[in-house]
C-alpha positions in Angstrom: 4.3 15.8 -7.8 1.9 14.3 -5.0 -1.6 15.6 -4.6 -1.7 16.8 -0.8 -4.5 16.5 1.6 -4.5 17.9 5.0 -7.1 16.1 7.0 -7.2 19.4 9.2 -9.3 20.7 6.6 -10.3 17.8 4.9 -12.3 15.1 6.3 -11.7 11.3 5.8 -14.5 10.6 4.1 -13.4 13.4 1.5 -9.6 11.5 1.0 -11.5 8.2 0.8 -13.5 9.3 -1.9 -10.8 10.9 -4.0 -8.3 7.9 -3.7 -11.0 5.4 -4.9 -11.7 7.8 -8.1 -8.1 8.5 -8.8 -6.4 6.1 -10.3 -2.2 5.5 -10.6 -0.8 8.9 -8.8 1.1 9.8 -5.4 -0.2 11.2 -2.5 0.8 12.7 0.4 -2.0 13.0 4.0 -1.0 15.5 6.6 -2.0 15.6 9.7 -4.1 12.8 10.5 -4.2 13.1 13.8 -5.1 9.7 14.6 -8.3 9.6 12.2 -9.8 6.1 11.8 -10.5 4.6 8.5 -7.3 6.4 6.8 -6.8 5.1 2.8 -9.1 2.5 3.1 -10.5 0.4 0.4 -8.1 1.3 -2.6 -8.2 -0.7 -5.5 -5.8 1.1 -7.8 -1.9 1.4 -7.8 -1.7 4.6 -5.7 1.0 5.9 -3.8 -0.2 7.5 -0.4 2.1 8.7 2.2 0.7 9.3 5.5 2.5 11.8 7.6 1.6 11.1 11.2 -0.6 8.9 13.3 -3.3 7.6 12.1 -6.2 5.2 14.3 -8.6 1.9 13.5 -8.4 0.3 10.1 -5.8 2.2 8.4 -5.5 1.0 4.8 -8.2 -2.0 5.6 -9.3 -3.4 2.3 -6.0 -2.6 0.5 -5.5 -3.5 -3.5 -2.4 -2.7 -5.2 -1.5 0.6 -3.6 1.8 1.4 -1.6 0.7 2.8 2.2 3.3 4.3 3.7 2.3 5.5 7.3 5.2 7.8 9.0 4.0 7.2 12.3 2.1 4.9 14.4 -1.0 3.0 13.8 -4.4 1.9 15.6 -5.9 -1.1 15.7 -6.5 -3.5 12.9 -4.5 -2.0 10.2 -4.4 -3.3 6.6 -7.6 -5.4 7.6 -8.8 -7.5 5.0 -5.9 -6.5 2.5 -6.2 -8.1 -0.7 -3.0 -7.4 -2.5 -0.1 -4.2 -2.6 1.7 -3.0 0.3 1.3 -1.6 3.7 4.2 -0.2 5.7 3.7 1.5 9.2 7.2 3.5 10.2 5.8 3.6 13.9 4.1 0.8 16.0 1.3 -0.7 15.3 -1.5 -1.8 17.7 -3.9 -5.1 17.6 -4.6 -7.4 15.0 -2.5 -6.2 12.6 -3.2 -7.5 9.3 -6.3 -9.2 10.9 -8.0 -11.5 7.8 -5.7 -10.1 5.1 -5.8 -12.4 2.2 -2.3 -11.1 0.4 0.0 -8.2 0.0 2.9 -7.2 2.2 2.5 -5.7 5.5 5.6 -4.4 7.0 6.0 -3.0 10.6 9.1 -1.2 11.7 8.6 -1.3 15.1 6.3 -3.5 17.6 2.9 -4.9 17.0 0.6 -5.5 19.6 -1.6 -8.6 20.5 -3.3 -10.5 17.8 -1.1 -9.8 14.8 -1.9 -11.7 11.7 -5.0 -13.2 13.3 -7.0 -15.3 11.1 -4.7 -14.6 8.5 -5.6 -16.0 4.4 -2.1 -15.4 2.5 -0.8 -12.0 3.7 2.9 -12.1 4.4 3.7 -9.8 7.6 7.5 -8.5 8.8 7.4 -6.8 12.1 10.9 -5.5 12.9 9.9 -5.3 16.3 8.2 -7.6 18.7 4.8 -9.2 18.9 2.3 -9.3 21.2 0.1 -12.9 22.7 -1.5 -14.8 20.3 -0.5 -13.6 17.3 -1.4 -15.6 14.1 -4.1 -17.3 15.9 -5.4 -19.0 13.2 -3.5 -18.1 10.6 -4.5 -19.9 7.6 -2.0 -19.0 4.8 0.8 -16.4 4.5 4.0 -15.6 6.4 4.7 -14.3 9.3 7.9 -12.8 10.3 9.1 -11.7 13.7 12.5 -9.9 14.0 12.3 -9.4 17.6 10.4 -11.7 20.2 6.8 -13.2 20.2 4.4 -13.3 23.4 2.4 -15.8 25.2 0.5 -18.6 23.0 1.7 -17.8 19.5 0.3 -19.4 16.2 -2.9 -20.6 18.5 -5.0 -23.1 16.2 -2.9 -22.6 13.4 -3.4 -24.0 10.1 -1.0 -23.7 7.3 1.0 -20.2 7.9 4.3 -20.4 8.3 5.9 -18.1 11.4 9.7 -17.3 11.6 10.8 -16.0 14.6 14.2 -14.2 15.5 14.4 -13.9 19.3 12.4 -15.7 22.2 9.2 -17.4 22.3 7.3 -16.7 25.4 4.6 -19.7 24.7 3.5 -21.4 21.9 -0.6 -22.2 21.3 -2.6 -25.3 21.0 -1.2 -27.2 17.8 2.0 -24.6 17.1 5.2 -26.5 17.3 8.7 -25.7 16.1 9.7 -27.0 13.0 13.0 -28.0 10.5 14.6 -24.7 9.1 15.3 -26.2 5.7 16.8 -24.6 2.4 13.6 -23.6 0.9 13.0 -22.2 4.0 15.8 -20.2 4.4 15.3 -19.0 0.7 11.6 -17.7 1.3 12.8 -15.9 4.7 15.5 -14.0 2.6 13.1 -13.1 0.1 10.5 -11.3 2.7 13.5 -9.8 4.6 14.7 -8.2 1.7 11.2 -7.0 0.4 10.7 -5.7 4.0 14.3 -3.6 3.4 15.4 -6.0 6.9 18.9 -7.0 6.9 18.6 -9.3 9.8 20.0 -13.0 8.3 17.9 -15.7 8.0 19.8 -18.4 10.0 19.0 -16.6 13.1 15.5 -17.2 13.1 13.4 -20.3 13.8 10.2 -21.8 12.2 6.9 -22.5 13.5 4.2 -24.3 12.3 1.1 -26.3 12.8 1.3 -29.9 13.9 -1.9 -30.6 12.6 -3.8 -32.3 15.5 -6.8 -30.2 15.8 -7.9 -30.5 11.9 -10.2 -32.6 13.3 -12.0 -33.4 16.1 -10.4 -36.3 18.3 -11.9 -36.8 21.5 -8.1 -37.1 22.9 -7.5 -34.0 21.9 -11.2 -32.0 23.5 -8.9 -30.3 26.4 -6.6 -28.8 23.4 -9.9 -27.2 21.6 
């Protein structure tokens, strides 16, 4: 049975403390209320449902637990994740997955500008849409967008991969489409599945860095 905490008694700093000292169990948060800071920083195989709304930097930090959030989510959620996964029912706001190094992030609906920014190995499903410049600067990881992307997507990219479903409204400085190929197709199916999607991977395209901007070329200054 899950251990409940009701964040109208309890405050955040309270659940915070008993999920790091816990260890493998399930959990279950009511009424967040849009707190910030919500199931950050675990670092064991929890379980957590959170049933509502939560603000900033929901499950930043993230190792090996399962985040559920039945709701939407502020900005900047599973910041910095390490590893485990992080699913938000609702919408999601900015940078999504901003820095995360791995785990899953999945987003059922749409995610707001910036998601995946600066991202290190995190693979990211968004069911929905995304907002302008998303993945700027992705490093490593996947991202994968089941609806459309905004203005100037994968800006600077380095060497994360973005699939796309519907339209592109601009791609960034050194983002270029690229051959869907087998493997491709194969890794795509993988995340879809993981992300419980059932859209098929030959709808959507691939994006990628061209790799102009690695470095500096005077030809290339109005591009930096």
């Amino acid at each position: 049975m899950a251990t409940l905490i009701d964040l109208a008694e309890t405050p955040v700093r309270e659940l915070n403390g008993a999920l790091h000292a816990a260890g493998a169990d399930e959990w279950r948060v009511l009424n967040p209320r849009g707190a910030h800071a919500v199931a950050c920083g675990i670092r064991d195989p929890l379980t957590v449902d959170v049933e509502g709304h939560v603000g900033y930097y929901c499950a930043g930090m993230n190792q090996h637990a399962t985040v559920t959030v039945h709701g939407n989510a502020g900005t900047g959620v599973a910041e910095n994740m390490m590893s485990g996964t992080v699913r938000v029912r609702g919408n999601a706001s900015q940078s999504a997955g901003a820095t995360a190094h791995g785990g899953l992030l999945v987003i059922d609906g749409d995610a707001s500008a910036r998601c995946g920014i600066s991202m290190k190995g995190v693979d990211i499903v968004v069911g929905g849409n995304v907002g302008h410049m998303s993945a700027f600067m992705g490093q490593a990881g996947r991202l994968v967008v089941c609806g459309d992307a905004g203005d100037a997507l994968g800006d600077s990219l380095y060497e994360a991969r973005i699939y796309v479903r519907g339209a592109v409204k601009s791609l960034g400085a050194d983002c270029v489409e690229k051959e869907m190929r087998g493997e491709h197709l194969a890794e795509l199916a993988e995340l879809l599945k993981a992300a419980e999607r059932d859209e098929e991977p030959g709808e959507f395209r691939r994006y990628g860095s061209a790799r102009e901007l690695y470095h500096f070329k005077i030809d290339n200054s109005a591009a930096y």
